[in-house]
C-alpha positions in Angstrom: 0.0 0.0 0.0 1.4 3.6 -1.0 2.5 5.9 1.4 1.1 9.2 1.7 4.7 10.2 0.8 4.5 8.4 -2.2 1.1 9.9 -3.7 2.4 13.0 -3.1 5.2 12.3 -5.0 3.0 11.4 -7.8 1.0 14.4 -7.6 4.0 16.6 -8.1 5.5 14.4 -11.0 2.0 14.5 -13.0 2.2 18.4 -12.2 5.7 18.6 -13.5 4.4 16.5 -16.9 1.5 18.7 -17.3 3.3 21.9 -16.7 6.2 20.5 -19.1 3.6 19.8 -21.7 2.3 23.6 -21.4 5.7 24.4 -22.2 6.3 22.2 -24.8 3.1 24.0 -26.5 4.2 27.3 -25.8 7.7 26.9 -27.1 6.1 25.5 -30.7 3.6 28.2 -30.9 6.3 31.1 -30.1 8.6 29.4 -32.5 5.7 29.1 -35.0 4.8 32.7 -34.6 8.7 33.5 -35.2 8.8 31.6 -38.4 5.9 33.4 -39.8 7.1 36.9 -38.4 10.3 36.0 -40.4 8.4 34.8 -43.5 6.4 38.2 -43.7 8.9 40.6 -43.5 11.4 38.9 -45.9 8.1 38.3 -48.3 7.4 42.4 -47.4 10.9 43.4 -48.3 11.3 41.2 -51.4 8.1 42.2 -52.7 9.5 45.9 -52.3 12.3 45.2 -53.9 10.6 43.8 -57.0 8.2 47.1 -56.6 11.1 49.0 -56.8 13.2 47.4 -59.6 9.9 47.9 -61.7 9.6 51.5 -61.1 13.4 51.9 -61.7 15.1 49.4 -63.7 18.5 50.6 -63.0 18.1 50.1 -59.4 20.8 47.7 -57.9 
């Protein structure tokens, strides 16, 4: 028969997982959002450059 030690100790362990699994969310999500951040301002600044370059041809 477990202790109440023990169940306590399994209490906090499950806590730990679920908190960790949070994280693990989180993390994705932020690095997700950073990905796509990235994406949209090299797509912004590539899509000026080509606006550019059509105005002025002789742009470099």
């Amino acid at each position: 028969m477990p202790s109440n030690i023990d169940k306590h100790a399994v209490l906090v362990l499950i806590n730990i997982a679920q908190a960790d699994h949070l994280n693990g969310h989180i993390r994705r999500n932020v690095l997700d959002t950073r990905s796509t951040i990235f994406f949209l301002i090299l797509s912004s600044v590539g899509l000026n450059a080509i606006k550019i370059a059509t105005i002025n041809p002789d742009f470099q």
